[in-house]
C-alpha positions as CSV (number, residue, x, y, z in Angstrom):
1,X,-75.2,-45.7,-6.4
2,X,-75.0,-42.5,-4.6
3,X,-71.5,-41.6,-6.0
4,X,-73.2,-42.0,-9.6
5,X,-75.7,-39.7,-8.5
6,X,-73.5,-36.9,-7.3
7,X,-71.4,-37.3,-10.3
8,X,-74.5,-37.4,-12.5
9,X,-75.4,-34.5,-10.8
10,X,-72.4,-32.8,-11.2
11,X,-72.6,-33.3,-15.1
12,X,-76.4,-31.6,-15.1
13,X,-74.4,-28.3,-14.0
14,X,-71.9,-28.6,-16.4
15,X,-73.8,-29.5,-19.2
16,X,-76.1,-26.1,-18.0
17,X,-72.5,-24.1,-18.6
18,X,-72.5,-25.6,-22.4
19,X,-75.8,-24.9,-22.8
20,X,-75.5,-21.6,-21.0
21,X,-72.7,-20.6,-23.7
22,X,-74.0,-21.8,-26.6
23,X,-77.0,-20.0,-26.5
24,X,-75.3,-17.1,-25.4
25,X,-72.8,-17.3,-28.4
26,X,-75.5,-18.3,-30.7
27,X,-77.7,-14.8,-29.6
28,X,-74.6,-12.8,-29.6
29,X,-73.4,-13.6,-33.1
30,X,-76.6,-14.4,-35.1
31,X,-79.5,-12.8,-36.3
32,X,-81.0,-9.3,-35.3
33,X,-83.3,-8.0,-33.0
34,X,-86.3,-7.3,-35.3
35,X,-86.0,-10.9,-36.7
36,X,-89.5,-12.1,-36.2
37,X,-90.4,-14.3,-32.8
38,X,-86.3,-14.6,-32.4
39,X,-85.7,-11.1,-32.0
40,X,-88.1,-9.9,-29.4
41,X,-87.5,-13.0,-27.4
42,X,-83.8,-13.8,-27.1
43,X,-81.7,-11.4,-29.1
44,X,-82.8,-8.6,-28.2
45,X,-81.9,-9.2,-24.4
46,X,-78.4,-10.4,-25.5
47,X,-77.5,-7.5,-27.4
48,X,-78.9,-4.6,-24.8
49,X,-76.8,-6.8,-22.1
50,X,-73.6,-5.8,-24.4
51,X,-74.9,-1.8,-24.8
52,X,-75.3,-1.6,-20.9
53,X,-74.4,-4.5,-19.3
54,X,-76.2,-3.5,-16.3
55,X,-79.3,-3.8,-18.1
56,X,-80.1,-7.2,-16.5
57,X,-79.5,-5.4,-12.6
58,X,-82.6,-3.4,-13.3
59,X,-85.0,-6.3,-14.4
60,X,-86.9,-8.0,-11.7
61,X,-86.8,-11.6,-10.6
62,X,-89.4,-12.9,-13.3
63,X,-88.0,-11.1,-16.3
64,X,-84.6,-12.1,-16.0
65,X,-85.7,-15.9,-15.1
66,X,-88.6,-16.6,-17.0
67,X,-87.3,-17.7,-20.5
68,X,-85.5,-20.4,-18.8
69,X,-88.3,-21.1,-16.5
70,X,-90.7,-21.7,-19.2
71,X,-87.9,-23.5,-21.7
72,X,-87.4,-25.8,-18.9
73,X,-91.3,-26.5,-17.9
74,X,-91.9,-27.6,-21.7
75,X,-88.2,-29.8,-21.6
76,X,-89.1,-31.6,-18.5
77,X,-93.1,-32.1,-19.8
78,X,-91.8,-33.8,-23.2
79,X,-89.3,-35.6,-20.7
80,X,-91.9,-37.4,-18.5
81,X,-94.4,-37.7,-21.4
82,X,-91.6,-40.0,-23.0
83,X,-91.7,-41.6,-19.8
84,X,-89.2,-39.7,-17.6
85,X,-84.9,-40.3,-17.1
86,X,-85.4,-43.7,-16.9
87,X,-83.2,-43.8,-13.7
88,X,-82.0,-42.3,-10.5
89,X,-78.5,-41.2,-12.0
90,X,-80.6,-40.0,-14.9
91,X,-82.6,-38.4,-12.7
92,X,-80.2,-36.9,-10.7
93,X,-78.5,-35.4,-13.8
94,X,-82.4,-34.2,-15.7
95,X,-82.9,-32.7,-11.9
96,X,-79.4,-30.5,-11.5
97,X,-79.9,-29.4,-15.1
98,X,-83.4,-28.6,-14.8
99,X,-82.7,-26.3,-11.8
100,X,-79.1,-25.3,-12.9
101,X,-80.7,-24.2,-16.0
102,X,-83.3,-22.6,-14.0
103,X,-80.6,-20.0,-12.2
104,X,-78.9,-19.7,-15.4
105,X,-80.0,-15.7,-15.8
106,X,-79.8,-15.2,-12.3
107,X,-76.4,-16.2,-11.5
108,X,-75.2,-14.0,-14.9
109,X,-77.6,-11.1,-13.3
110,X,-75.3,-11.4,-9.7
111,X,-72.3,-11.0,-11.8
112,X,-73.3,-8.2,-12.6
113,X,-75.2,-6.6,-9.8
114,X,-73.5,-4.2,-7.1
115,X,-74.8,-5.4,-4.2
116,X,-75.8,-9.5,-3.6
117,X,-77.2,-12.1,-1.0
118,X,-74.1,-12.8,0.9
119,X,-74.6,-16.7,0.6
120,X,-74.3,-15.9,-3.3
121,X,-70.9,-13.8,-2.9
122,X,-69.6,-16.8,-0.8
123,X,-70.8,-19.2,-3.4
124,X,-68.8,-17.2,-6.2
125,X,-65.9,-16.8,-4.8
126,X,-66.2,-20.9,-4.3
127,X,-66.5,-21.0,-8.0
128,X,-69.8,-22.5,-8.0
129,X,-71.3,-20.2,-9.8
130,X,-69.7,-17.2,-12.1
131,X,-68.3,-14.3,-10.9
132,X,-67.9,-11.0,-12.0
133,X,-64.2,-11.3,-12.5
134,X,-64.9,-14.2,-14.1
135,X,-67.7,-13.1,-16.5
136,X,-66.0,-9.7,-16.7
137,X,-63.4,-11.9,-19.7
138,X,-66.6,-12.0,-21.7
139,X,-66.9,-7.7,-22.2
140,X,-63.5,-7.1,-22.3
141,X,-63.2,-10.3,-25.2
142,X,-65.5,-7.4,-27.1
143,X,-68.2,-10.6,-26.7
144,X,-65.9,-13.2,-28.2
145,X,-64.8,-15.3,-25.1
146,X,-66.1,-16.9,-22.2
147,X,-70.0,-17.5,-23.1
148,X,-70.6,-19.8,-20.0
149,X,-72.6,-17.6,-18.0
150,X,-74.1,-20.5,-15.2
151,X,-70.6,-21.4,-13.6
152,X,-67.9,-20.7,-15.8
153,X,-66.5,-23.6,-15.7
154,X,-66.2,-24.6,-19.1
155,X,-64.6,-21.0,-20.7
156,X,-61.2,-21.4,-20.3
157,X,-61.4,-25.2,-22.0
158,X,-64.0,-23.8,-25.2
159,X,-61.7,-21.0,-25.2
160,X,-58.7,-22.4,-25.5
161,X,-59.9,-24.8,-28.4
162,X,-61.6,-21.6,-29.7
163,X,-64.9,-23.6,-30.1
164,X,-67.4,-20.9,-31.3
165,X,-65.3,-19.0,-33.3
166,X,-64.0,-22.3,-35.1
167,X,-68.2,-23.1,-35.6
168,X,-68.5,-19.1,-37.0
169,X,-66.0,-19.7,-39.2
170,X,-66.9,-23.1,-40.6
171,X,-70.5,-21.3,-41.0
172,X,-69.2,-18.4,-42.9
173,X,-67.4,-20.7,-45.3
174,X,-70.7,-22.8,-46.1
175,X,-72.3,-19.7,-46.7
176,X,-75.1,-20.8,-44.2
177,X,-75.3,-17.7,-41.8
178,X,-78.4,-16.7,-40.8
């Protein structure tokens, strides 16, 4: 069982990196910052981070991280309420997400930040979490490309298949934008 676990495991953190880019593509491209309870919340971070992308390097441990903190306290509640995973490799997977989801704003914040815990420099250049170089394609993309903000590891594959801008387009023909 334990290679199920690790590979269960393994999925949590990549299915963070989706998650991680579809929220970021979904605050980037639709509705404002004075949209009621969306705005102030979670667009409004989004678009300052593309005005000064250093915005996030001056914001202390529990602003950057408590969204995510508190999205995943409420996920993981409704999870055990329904009785929890329902096994270890479903555990294994709920428990890297969880945490993985966690770090989320905290590994895009290092990406960003001049000067970081050496262990985290070591871990970017490993690839296991993003790196500046890495989430530097998502500014100079003018915001198009290259959403992932956890680990990466899923950009060059949605870019490639242009995922979000095929989903914006498809929107804008329905005529269902928000």
């Amino acid at each position: 069982t334990w290679p199920a676990v690790i590979v269960a495991a393994a999925l949590g953190v990549l299915a963070t990196d989706l998650t991680s880019g579809v929220v970021h593509w979904f605050c980037d491209t639709f509705f404002e910052e004075d949209t009621p309870i969306l705005g102030p919340a979670l667009i409004r971070a989004f678009r300052e981070h593309h005005r000064d992308p250093l915005a996030i390097t001056r914001r202390g441990v529990l602003e950057v991280n408590n969204s995510n903190c508190v999205g995943m306290l409420v996920t993981l509640a409704i999870v055990l309420w329904w009785g929890g995973p329902g096994s270890r490799t479903g555990g294994a997977f709920l428990t890297s997400y969880a945490c993985a989801v966690v770090l989320t704003n905290q590994c895009h914040k290092w990406a960003h930040a001049p000067r970081i815990p050496r262990v985290v420099r070591w871990l970017q250049c490993a690839g296991v979490v993003i790196s500046p170089a890495h989430h530097a394609r998502h500014h100079r993309s003018d915001g198009r490309r290259a959403f992932c903000v956890t680990t990466g590891w899923l950009n060059p594959a949605l870019d490639r298949v242009d995922l979000f801008g095929r989903i914006e387009r498809g929107v804008a023909r329905r005529g269902d934008t928000p």
